[in-house]
C-alpha positions as CSV (number, residue, x, y, z in Angstrom):
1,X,-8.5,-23.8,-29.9
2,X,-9.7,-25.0,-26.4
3,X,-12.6,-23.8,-24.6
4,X,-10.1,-24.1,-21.8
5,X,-7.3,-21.9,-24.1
6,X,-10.5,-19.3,-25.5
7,X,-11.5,-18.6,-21.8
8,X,-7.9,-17.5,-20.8
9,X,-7.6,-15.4,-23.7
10,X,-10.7,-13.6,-23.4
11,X,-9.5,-12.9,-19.7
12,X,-6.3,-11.7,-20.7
13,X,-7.8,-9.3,-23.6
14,X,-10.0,-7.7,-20.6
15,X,-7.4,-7.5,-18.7
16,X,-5.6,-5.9,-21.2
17,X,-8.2,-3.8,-22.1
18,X,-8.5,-2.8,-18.5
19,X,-5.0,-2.1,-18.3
20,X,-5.3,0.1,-21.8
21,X,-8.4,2.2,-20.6
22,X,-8.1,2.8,-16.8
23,X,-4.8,4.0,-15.7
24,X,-5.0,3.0,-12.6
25,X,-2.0,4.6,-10.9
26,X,-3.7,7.9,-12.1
27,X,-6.7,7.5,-10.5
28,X,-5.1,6.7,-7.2
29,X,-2.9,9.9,-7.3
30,X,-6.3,11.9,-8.3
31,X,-7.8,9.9,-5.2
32,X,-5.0,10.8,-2.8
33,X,-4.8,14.7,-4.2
34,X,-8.4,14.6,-3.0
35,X,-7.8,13.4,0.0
36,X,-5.3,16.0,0.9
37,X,-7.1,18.9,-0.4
38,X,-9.7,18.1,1.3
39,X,-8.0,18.2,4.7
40,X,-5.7,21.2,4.0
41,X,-9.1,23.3,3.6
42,X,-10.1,21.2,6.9
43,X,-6.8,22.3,8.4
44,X,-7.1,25.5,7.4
45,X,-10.2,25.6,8.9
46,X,-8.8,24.9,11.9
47,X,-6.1,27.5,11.7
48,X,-8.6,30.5,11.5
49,X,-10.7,29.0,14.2
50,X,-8.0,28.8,16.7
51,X,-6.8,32.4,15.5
52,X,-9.9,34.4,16.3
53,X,-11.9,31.6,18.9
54,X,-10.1,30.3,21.9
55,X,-12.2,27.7,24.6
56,X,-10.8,27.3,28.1
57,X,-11.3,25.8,31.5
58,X,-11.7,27.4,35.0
59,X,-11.0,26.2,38.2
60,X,-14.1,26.2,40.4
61,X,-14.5,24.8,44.2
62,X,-14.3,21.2,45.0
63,X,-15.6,19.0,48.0
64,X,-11.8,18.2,49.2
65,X,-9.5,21.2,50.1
66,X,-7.7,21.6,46.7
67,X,-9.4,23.3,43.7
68,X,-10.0,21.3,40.5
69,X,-10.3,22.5,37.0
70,X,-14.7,22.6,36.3
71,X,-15.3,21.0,33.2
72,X,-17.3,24.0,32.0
73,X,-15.7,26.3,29.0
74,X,-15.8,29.8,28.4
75,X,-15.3,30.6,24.7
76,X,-13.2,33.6,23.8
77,X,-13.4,35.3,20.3
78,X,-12.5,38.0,18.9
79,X,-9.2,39.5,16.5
80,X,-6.0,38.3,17.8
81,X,-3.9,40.8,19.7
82,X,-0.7,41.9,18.9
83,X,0.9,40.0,21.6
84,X,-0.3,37.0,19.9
85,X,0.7,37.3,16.4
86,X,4.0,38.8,17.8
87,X,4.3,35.7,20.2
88,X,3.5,33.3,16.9
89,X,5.8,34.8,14.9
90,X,8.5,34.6,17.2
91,X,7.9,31.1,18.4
92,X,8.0,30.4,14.3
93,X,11.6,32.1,13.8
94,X,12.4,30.0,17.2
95,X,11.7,26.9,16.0
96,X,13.5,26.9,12.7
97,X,16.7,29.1,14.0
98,X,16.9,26.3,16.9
99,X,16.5,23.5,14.7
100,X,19.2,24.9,12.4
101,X,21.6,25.3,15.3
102,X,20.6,21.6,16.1
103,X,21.7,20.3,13.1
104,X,25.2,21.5,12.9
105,X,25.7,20.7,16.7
106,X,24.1,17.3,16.4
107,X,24.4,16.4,13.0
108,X,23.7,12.3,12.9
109,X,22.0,12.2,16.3
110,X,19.1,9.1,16.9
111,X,16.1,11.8,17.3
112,X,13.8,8.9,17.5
113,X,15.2,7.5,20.8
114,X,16.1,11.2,22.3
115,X,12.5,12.0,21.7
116,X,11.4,9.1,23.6
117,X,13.8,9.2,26.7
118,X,12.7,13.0,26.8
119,X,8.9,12.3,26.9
120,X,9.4,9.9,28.9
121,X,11.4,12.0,31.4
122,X,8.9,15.1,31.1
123,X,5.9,13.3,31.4
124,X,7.3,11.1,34.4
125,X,8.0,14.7,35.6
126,X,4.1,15.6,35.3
127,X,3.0,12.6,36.8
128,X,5.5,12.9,40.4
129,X,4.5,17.0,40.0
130,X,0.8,15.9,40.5
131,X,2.0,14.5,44.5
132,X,-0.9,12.1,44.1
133,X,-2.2,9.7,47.2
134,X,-4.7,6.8,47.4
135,X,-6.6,5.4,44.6
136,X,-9.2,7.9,43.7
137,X,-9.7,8.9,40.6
138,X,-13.2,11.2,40.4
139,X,-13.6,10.9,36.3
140,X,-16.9,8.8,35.8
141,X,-15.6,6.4,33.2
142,X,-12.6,6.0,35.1
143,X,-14.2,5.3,38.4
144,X,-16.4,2.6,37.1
145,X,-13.3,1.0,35.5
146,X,-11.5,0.9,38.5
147,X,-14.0,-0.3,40.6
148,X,-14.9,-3.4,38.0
149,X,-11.3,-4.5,37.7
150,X,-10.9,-4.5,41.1
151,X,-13.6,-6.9,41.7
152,X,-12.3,-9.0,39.0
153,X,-8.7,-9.2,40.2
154,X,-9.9,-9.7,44.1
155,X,-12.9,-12.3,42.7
156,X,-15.8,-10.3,44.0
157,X,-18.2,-11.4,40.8
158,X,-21.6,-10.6,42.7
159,X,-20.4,-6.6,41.9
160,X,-21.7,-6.9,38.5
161,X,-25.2,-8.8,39.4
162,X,-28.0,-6.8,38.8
163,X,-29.4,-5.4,41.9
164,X,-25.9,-4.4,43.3
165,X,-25.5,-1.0,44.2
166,X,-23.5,1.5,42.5
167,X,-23.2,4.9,41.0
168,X,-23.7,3.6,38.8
169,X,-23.8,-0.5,39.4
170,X,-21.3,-2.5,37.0
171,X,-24.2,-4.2,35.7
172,X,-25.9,-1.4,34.4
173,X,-22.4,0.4,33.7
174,X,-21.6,-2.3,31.2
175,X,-25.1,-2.8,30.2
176,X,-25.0,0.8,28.8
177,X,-21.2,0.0,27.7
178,X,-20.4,-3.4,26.4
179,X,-17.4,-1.8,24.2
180,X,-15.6,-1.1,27.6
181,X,-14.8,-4.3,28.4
182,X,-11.6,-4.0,26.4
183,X,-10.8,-0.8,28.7
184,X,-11.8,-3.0,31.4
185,X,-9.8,-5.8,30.6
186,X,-6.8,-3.1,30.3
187,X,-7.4,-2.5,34.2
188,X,-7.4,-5.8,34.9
189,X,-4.2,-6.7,33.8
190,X,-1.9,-3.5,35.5
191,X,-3.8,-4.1,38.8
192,X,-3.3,-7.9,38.7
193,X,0.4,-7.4,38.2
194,X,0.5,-4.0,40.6
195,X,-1.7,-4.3,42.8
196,X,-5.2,-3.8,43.0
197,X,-6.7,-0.1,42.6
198,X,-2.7,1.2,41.8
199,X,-4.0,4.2,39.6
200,X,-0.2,5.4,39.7
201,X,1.0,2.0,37.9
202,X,-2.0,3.4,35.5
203,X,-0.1,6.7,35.0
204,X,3.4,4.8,34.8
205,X,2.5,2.3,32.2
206,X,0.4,5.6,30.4
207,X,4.4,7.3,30.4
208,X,6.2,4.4,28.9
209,X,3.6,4.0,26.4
210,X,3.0,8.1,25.4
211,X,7.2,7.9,24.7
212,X,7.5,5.1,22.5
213,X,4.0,7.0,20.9
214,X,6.4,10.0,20.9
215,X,8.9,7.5,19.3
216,X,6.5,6.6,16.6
217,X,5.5,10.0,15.4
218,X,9.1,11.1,15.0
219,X,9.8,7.8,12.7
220,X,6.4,8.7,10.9
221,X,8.1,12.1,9.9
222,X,11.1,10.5,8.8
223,X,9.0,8.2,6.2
224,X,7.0,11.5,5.7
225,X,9.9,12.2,3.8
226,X,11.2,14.8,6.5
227,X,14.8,16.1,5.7
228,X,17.5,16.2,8.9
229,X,16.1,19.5,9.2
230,X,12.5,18.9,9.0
231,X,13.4,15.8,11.8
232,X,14.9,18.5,14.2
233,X,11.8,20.9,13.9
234,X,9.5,17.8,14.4
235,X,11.5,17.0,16.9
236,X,11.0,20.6,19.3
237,X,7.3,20.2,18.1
238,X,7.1,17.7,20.1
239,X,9.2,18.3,23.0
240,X,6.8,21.8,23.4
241,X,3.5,20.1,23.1
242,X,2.3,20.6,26.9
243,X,-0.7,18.3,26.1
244,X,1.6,15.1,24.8
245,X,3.3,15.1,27.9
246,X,1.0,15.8,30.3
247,X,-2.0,13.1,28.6
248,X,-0.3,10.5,30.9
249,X,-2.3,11.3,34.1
250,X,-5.4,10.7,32.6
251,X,-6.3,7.4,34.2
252,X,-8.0,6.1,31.0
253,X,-7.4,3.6,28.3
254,X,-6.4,7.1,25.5
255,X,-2.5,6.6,25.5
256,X,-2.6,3.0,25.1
257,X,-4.8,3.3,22.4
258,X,-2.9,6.0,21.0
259,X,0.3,4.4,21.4
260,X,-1.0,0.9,19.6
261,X,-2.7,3.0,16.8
262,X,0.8,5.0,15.9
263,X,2.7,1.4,15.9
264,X,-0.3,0.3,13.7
265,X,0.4,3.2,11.6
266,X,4.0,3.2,11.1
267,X,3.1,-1.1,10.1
268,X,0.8,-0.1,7.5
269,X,3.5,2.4,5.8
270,X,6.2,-0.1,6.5
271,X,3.7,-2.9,4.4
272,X,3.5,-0.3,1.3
273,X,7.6,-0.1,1.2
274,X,8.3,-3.5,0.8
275,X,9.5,-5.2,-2.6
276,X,8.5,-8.5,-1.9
277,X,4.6,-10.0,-1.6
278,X,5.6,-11.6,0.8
279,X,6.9,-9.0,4.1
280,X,4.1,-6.3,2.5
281,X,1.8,-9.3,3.7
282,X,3.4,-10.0,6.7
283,X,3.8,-5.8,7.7
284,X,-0.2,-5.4,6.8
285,X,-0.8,-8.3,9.2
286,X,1.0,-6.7,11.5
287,X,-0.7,-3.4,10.8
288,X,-4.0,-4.6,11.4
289,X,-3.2,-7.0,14.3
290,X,-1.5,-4.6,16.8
291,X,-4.6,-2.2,15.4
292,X,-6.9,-4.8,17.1
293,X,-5.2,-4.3,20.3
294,X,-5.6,-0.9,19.6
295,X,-9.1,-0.9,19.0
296,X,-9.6,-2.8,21.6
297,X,-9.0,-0.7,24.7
298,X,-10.4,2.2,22.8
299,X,-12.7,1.8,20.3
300,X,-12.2,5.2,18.6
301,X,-8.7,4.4,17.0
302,X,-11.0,2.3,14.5
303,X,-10.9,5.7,12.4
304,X,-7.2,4.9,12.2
305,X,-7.8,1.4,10.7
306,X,-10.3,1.9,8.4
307,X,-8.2,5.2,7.2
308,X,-5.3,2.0,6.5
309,X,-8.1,0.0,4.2
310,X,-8.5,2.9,2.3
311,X,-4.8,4.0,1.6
312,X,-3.6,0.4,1.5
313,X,-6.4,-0.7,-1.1
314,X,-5.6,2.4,-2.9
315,X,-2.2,1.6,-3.2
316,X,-3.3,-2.3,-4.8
317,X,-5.3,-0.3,-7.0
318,X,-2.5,1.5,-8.2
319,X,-0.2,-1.2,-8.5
320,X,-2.5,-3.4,-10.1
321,X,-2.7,-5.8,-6.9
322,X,-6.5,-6.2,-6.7
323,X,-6.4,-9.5,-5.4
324,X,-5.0,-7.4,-2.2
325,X,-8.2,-5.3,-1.6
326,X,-10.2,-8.4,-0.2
327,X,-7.4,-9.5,2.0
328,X,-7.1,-5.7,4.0
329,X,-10.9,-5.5,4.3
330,X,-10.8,-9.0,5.7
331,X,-8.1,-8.1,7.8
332,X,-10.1,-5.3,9.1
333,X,-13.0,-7.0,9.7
334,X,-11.7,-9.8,11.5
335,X,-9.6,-6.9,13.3
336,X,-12.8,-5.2,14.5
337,X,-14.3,-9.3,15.7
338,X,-11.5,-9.7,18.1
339,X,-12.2,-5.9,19.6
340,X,-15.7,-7.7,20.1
341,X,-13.8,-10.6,22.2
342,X,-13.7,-8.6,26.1
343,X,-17.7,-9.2,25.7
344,X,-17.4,-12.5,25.9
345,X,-14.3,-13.4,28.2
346,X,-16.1,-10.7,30.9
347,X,-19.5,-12.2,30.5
348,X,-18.1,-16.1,31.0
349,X,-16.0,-14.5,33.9
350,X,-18.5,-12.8,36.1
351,X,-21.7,-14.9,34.7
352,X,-23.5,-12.5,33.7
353,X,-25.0,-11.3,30.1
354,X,-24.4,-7.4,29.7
355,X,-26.7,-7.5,26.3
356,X,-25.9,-5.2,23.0
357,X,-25.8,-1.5,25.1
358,X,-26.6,1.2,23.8
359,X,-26.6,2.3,19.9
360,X,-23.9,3.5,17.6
361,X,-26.8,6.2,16.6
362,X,-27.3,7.4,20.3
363,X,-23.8,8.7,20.3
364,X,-24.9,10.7,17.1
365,X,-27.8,11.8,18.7
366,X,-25.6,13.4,21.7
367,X,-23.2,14.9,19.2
368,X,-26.0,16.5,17.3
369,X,-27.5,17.8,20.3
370,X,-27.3,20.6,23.1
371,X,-28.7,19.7,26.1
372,X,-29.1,22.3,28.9
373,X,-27.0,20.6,31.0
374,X,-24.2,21.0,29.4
375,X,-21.8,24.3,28.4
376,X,-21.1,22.7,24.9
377,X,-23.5,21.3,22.4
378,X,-22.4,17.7,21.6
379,X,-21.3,17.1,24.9
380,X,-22.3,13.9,27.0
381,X,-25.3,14.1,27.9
382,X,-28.0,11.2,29.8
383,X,-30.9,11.0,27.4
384,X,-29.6,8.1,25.7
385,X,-29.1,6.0,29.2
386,X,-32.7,7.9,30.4
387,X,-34.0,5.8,26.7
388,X,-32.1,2.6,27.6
389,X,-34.3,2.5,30.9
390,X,-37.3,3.5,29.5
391,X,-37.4,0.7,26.6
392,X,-35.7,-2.0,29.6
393,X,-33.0,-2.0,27.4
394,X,-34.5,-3.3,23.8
395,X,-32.5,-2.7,20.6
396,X,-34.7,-1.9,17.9
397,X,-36.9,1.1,20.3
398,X,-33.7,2.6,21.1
399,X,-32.6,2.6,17.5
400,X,-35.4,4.2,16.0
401,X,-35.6,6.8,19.7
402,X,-31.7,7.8,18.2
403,X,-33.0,8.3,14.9
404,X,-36.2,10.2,16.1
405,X,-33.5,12.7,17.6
406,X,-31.3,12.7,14.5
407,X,-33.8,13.9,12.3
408,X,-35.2,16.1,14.9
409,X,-31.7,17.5,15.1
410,X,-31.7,17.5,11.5
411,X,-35.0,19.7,10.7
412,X,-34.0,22.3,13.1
413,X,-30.7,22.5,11.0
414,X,-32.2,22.9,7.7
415,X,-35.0,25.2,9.0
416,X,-32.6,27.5,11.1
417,X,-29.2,27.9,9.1
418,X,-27.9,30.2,11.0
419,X,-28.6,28.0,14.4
420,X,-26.7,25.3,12.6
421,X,-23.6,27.7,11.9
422,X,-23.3,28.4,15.4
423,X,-24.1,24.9,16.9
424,X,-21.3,23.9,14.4
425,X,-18.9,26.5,15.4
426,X,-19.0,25.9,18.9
427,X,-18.7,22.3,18.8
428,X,-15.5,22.9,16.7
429,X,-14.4,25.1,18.9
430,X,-14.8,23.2,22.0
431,X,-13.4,20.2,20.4
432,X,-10.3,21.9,18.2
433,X,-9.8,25.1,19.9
434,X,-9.2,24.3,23.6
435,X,-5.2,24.5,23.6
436,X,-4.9,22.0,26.0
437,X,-7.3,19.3,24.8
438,X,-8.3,19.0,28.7
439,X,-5.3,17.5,29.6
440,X,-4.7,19.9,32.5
441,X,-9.1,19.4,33.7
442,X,-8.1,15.3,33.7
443,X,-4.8,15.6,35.5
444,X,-6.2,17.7,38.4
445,X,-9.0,14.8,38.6
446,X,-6.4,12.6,41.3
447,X,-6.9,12.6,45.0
448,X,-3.7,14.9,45.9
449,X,-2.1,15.1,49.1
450,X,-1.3,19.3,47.9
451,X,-0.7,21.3,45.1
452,X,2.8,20.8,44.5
453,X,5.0,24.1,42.8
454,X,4.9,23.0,39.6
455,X,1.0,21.5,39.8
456,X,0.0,25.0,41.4
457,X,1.9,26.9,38.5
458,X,0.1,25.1,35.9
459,X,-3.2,24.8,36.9
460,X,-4.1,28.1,38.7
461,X,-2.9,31.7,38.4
462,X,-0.5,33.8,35.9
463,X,1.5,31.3,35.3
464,X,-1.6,29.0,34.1
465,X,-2.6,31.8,32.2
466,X,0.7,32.2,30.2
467,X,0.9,28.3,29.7
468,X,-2.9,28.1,27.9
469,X,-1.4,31.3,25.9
470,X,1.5,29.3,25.0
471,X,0.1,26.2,24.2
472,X,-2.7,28.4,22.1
473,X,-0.1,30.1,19.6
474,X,1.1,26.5,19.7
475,X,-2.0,25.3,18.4
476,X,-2.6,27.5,15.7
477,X,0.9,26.9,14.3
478,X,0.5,23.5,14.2
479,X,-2.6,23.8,12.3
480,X,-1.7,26.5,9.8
481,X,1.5,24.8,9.2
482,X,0.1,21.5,8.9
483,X,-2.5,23.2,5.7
484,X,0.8,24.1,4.4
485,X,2.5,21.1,4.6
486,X,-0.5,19.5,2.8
487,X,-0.6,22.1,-0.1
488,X,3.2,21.9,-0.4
489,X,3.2,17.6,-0.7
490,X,-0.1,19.0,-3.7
491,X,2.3,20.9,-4.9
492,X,5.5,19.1,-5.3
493,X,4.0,16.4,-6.5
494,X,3.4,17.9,-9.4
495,X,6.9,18.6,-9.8
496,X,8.1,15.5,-9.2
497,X,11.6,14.6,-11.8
498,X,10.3,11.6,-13.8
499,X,13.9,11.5,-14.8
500,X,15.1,8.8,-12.1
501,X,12.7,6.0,-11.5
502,X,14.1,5.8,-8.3
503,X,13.5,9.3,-6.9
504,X,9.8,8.5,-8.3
505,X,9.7,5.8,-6.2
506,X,10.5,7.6,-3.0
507,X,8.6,10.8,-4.0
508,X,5.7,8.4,-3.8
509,X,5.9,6.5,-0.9
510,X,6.2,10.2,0.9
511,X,3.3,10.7,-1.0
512,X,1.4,8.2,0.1
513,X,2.5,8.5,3.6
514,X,0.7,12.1,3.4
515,X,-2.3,10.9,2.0
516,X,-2.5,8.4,4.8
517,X,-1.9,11.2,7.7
518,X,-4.9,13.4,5.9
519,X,-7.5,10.1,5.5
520,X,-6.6,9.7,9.0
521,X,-7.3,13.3,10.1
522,X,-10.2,13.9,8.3
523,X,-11.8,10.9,9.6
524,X,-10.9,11.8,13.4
525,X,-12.4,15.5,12.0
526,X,-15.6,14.0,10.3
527,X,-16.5,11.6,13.1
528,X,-16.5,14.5,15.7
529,X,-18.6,16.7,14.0
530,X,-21.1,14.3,14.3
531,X,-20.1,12.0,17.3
532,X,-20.7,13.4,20.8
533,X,-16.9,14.7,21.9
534,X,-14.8,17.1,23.9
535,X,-11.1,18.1,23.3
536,X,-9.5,15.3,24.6
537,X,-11.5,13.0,22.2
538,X,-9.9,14.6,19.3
539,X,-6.2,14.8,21.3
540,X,-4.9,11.9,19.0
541,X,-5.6,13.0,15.6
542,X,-4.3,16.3,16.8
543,X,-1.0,15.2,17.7
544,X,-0.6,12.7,14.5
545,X,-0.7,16.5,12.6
546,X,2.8,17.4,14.2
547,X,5.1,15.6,11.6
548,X,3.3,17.1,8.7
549,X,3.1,20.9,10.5
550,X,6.7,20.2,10.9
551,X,6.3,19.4,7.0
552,X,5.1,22.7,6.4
553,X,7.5,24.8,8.4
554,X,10.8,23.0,6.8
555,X,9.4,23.8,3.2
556,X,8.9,27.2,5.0
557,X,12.1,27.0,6.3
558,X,13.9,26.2,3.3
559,X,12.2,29.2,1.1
560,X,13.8,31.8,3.9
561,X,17.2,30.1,2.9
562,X,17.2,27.9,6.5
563,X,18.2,25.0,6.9
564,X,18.9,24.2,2.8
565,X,18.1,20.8,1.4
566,X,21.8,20.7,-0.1
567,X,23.4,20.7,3.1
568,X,20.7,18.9,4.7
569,X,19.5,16.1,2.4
570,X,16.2,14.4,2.4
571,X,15.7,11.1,4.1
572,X,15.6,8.2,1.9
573,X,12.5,6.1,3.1
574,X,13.2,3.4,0.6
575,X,9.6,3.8,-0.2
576,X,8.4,1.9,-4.0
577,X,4.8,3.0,-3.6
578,X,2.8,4.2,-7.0
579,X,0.0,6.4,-4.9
């Protein structure tokens, strides 16, 4: 025998050998049970938070002559009343009587394109409602992107040399913010096509791109493994969640990012159906590609992408396809480069060098944090900018100034247990239990000519009242049934009829799908702990819940005899995945 010959058969005995000892799809189904236990105590979580805590905003006094919402909360606690478990419970029996009725009036009706053309209407609705005028916009972030792209698109480079006054200067603003540049960029391209400072076109473009996001989620619940009847409850999930169509005013780069991170999404679960090497390749490139975009104009939606690693190289793992793992990490990594890429196209533009801004850790620092300042602890807060002056900018002081702060943040948690448990709960609550993820505080942010009817209704008044109320039995039904929809997937799986290899197949790739949902939600859940954030930060990962609550309330549905998987079958994803 060969040297050549005694090499290949030792490889293929460990191979063998590996093949023999590890079972590889095993381990990735005990990875991805994990994974969604995990989250359905996180969800559940959630559930009994929103029950007995509830954070809102008030409208205080503003310079102009209309009333804006202050971004201060009050926190509410307490048992829920009557008229709030009543209100849940009937909202519940609402849903799946409706969606049953749906089904035998509509029976083979395209709820992926009625969902879009109806967030698109209702949030085009919101938009007009606001009767906005000019082009101010008085968010911070907002203001300073605005400003910049202006100058870019009318040539006015010495804005951004230092010395330039500002509040704050675009020098210093992207000096403290490099990462914006991709927002930036964002601005730059609807005001060069619609004129410059046209925050409308902003709002417009934030429409068209929150309905083909509303588009997305309802074709992530059909590969979810939704039924007709499941679709149709997804479906009025969506068409009564207040702060989906109402995100558009926000004058920010969110909904784009949102909207590129759900195509990214429904990619990466498109990659792990495939039967050939060949379009699962060209689907993951696809995944991470538009993820880039998505990344780029906001920086967050990286959670989504490295949640896709993790369930795609789980899936090779299962399937035996390690030779894929390298290839999604590289994808990944060169994903997260080209987010890097505004940098440099900005700096070359306006000649100037904005340096490496402020550290990942300072954002930690703020989020572990409660500064007087502020009515919330890991809220923004200026220490970390107050740092970046103090140390003219240089890396390695502000580093180890963030860390200083961590592991003050850190002793006082460990020495006061009990001031941790509340710190905790607050920021949870401010984050997860605000039923309108501050899409009402940003839409009241525009320079209006007057509070139109349906503004005035919303935002101030009884009617303002009963909408938060609304959108907070809301919330907790999406969260309580989205901890059941994960249990249920826990639990069917197991019960899964090894009898047809090709029901296994699809009973799978749902499976997967779920997994990827809960690696996506707990990362959203785990960063914001941690990361300084408000309600609308965790917005996204709160709507990507909706097609697995609607999960949970057709399993729930179908054990009160409605809407019965025999006369309403399950949809057949094609999926072929072994995790």
């Amino acid at each position: 025998m060969t040297a050549q010959s005694q090499r290949h058969s030792t490889i293929r005995s460990v191979v063998t050998a590996w093949e023999n000892h590890i079972p590889a799809p095993t381990i990735a189904i005990w990875a991805s049970r994990i994974f969604i236990a995990l989250a359905c105590a996180v969800a559940a979580t959630l559930a009994l938070l929103s029950v007995f805590t509830t954070g809102t905003f008030y409208p205080v006094p503003n310079s102009t002559t209309l009333l804006v919402t202050g971004e201060a909360m009050q926190v509410h606690h307490g048992l829920p009343s009557l008229t709030f478990l009543l209100s849940a419970i009937i909202m519940l029996f609402i849903l799946l009587a409706v969606s049953n009725a749906w089904i035998r009036l509509l029976p083979s009706m395209n709820l992926p394109a009625f969902i879009a053309v109806y967030v698109l209407m209702g949030s085009l609705l919101w938009v007009i409602a606001l009767n906005a005028t000019g082009n101010i916009y008085i968010y911070p972030d907002s203001t300073s992107l605005i400003k910049a792209a202006s100058a870019i698109v009318s040539r006015q480079y010495a804005e951004f040399a230092p010395g330039v006054k500002g509040t704050p200067p675009a020098y210093d603003y992207f000096s403290w913010y490099p990462f914006q540049t991709g927002a930036l960029l964002w601005f730059v391209a609807i005001f060069a096509i619609f004129g410059i400072g046209n925050i409308i076109a902003v709002q417009i473009i934030n429409v068209v791109l929150i309905a083909g996001t509303g588009w997305a989620l309802q074709r992530i619940g059909i590969r979810l493994g939704l039924s007709a009847f499941g679709q149709r409850i997804e479906a009025l999930l969506l068409m009564t969640s207040l702060p989906l169509l109402m995100s558009p005013a926000f004058v920010y780069t969110n909904t784009a990012g949102l909207f590129f991170a759900t195509i990214s999404l429904l990619a990466a679960i498109r990659a792990g159906e495939q039967h050939t090497y060949g379009k699962a390749l060209l689907w993951t490139l696809i995944c991470f590609a538009v993820g880039a975009i998505a990344i780029t104009v906001k920086g967050t939606m990286i959670i989504l992408l490295i949640a896709f690693v993790m369930m795609l190289s789980v899936r090779a793992f299962a399937n035996r396809l390690l030779w894929l793992i390298p290839i999604h990490i590289g994808l990944f990594l060169a994903a997260n480069a080209f987010s890097g890429l505004p940098v440099i196209l900005i700096e070359r533009i306006v000649q100037q060098r904005f340096g490496t801004g402020l550290p990942q850790l300072a954002w930690i620092a703020i989020g572990l944090s409660h500064n007087a300042k502020t009515s919330m602890p890991g809220w923004w807060s200026a220490e970390a900018i107050q740092t970046y002056k103090s140390v003219h900018g240089d890396a390695a002081l502000q580093k180890a100034a963030a860390l200083s702060a961590i592991n003050d943040s850190l002793a006082y948690f460990w020495s006061h247990p009990l001031g941790a448990a509340r710190f905790f709960a607050l920021k949870l609550i401010s984050e997860w239990s605000e039923p309108t993820y501050q899409t009402l505080y940003y839409s009241s942010l525009m320079e209006r000519r007057a509070n139109g009817a349906i503004a005035s209704h919303a935002f101030y008044g009884t009617t303002n009242g009963l909408l938060i109320g609304f959108e907070n039995v809301y919330q907790t039904l999406v969260y309580m049934f989205s901890a059941i929809g994960m249990g249920s997937a826990l639990h069917w799986r197991r019960r899964i009829n090894t009898s047809g290899q090709r029901d296994q197949r699809i009973h799978d790739g749902h499976f997967a799908v779920m997994t990827m949902m809960c690696l996506i939600f707990l990362g959203g859940f785990g960063c914001f702990l941690f990361w300084e954030a408000k309600s609308i930060y965790v917005l996204s990962f709160a709507l990507l819940l909706i097609p697995v609550a609607a999960y949970g309330m057709e399993r729930i549905g179908r054990y009160m005899s409605v809407g019965n998987s025999t006369r309403y079958p399950r949809q057949n994803s094609g999926s072929r995945s072994n995790a």
